[in-house]
C-alpha positions as CSV (number, residue, x, y, z in Angstrom):
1,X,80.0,83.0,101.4
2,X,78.4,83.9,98.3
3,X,79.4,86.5,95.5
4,X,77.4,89.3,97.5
5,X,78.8,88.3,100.6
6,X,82.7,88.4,99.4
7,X,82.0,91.7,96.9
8,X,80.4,93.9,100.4
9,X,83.3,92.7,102.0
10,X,85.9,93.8,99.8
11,X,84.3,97.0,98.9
12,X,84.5,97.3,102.6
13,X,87.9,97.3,103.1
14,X,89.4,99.2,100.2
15,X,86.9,102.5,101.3
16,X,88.3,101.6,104.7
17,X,91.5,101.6,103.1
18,X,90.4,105.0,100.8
19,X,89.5,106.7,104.1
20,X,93.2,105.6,105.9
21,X,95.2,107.1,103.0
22,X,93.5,110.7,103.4
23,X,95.2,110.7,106.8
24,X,97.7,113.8,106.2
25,X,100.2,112.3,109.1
26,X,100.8,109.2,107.2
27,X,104.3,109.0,106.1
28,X,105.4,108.7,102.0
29,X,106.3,104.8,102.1
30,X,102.8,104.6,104.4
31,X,100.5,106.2,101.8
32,X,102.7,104.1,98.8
33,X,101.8,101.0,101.2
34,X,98.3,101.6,101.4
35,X,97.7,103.3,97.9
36,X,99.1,99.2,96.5
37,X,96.5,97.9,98.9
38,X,93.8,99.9,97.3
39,X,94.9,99.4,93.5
40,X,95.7,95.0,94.8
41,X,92.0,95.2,95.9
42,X,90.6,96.7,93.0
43,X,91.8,93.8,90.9
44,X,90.7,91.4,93.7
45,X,87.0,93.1,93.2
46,X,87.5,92.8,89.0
47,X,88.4,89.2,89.4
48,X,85.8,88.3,92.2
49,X,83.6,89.9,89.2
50,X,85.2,87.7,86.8
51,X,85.1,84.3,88.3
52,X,80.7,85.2,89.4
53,X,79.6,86.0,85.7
54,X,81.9,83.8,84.1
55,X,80.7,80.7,86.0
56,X,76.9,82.0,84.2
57,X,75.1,83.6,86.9
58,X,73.0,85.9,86.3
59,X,73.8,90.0,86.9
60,X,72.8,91.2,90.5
61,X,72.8,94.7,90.0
């Protein structure tokens, strides 16, 4: 997979994950669960980030 690839993917899942936690049923430790989920794929994005533009390729965007 390239940088692209892995990014779309984990943008994927944490607006899956975004769109889960609006669910008003879930219970408190459920939305704690999935609210560490989000912030654990945040940083996962920020270092995916990281490791692409330190390594010198250029920007996609």
């Amino acid at each position: 997979m390239d940088y692209r690839e892995v990014k779309d993917q984990l943008e994927e899942t944490k607006l899956k994950l975004m769109k889960k936690a609006k669910n008003p049923n879930l219970s408190p430790e459920e939305q704690e669960i999935i609210q560490n989920s989000i912030i654990n794929f945040e940083y996962i994005i920020e270092l995916t980030d990281m490791n692409h533009f330190e390594r010198g390729f250029e920007s996609d965007k």
